[in-house]
C-alpha positions in Angstrom: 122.5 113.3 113.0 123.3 110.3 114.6 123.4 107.0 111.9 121.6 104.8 114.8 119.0 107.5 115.0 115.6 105.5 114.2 113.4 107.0 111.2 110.5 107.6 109.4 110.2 107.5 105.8 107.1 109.3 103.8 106.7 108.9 100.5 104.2 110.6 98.2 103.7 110.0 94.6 102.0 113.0 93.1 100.6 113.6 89.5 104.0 115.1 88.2 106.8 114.2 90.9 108.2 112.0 93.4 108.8 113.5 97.0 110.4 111.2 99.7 111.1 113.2 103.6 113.1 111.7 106.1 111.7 112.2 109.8 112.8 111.7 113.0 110.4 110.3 115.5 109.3 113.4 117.1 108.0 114.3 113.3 111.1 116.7 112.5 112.0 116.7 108.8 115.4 115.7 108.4 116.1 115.7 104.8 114.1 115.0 101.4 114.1 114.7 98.0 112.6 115.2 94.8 112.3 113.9 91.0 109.8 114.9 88.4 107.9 112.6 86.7 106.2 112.3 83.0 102.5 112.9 82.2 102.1 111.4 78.8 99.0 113.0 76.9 97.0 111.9 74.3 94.2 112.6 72.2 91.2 112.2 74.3 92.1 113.4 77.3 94.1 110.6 78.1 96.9 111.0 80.6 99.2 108.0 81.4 102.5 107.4 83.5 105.4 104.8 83.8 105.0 102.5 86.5 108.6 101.5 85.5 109.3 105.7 85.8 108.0 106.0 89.1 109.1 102.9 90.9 112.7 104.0 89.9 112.0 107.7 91.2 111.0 106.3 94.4 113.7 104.6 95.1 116.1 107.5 94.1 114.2 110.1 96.1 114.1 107.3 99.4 117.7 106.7 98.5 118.8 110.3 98.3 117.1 111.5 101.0 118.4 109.0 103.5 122.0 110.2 102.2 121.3 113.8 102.6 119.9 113.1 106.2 123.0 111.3 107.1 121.1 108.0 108.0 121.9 104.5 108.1 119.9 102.8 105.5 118.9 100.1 108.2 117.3 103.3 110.2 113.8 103.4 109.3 111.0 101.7 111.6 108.2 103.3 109.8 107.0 103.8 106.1 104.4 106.4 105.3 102.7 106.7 101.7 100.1 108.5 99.8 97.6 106.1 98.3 98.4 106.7 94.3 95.2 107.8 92.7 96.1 105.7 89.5 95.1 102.2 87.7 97.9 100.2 87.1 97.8 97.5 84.5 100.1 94.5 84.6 99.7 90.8 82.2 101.1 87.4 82.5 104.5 87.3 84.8 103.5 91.5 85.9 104.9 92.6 82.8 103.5 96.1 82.3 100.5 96.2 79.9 99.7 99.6 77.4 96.6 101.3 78.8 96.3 103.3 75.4 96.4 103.4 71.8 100.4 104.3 71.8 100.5 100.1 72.7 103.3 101.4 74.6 103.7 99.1 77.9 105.8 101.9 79.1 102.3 103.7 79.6 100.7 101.5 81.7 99.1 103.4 84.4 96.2 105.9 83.8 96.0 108.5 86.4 93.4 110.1 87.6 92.7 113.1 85.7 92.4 110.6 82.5 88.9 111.4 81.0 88.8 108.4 78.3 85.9 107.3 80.5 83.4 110.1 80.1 80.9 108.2 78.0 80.7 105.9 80.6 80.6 108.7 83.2 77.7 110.2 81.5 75.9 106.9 81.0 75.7 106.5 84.8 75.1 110.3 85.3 71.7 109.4 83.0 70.1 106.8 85.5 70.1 109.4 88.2 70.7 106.7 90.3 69.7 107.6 94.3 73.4 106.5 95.1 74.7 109.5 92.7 73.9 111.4 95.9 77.0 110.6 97.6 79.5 111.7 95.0 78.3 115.3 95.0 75.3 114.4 92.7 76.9 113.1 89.7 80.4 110.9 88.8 83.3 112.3 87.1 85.4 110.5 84.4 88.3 111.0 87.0 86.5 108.4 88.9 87.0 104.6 88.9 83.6 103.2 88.1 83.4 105.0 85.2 86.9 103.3 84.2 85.8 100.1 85.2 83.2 100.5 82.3 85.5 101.5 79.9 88.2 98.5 80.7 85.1 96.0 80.6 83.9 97.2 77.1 86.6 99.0 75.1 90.0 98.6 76.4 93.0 98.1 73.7 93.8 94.3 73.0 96.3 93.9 75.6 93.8 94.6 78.5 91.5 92.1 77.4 93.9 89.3 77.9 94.4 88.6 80.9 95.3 91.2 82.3 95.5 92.6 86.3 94.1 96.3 87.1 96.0 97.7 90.5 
């Protein structure tokens, strides 16, 4: 390939990796890369990720592909990503907050298939609210009003304090 080539860059951030694809401008995939990423479990059903993790996995996986599709890194015109389906939790200065009872700020994104929310879920689910009717009938724990409930009334400290939800 040509280093003056322009170039497209995807990026998707899924559940337990990283993927980055480098395209040229008729769509052709021209190289990509890869890194897996850590689903922390807790009791509870609690899942929780690095924002720290994957912010440094997307960077390695843009910066790898670009080598591997011989590209100059001044190529790209065009940034593609998948909307993360996570909550993000940052305090004072965007220092990462703990999300969880490990007070671990390392852990500071829930992801979607966190079900700390279900009493809340199933507190909504009781008013049988008309609007239910356009999430299938009733809400899942996996979705954010139900975690909006729970970060309102019983987050740890640290969320309490200031802090941002992404």
């Amino acid at each position: 390939m040509n280093c003056d080539t322009p170039t497209i860059i995807g990026v998707d951030v899924g559940s337990g990796s990283v993927r980055a694809g480098i395209f040229n401008l008729n769509g052709e995939l021209l190289a990509h890369a890869t890194r897996e990423i850590t689903l922390f479990r807790s009791a509870g059903s609690m899942v929780e990720q690095s924002s720290s993790e994957i912010w440094q996995a997307v960077c390695d996986c843009i910066k790898t592909a670009i080598a591997r599709a011989g590209a100059a890194p001044d190529s790209w015109r065009a940034l593609a990503s998948t909307p993360p389906v996570r909550w993000w939790v940052v305090g004072e200065n965007d220092a990462p907050l703990a999300v969880g009872p490990s007070e671990d700020p390392n852990r500071d994104i829930i992801v979607w298939m966190d079900h700390r929310a279900t009493g809340q879920a199933e507190k909504i689910n009781a008013t049988r609210h008309p609007v239910l009717q356009y999430v299938g009938g009733i809400i899942s724990p996996e979705m954010e009003t139900p975690k909006i409930l729970w970060a309102e009334g019983e987050p740890p400290a640290d969320l309490s304090a200031g802090a941002t939800l992404f």
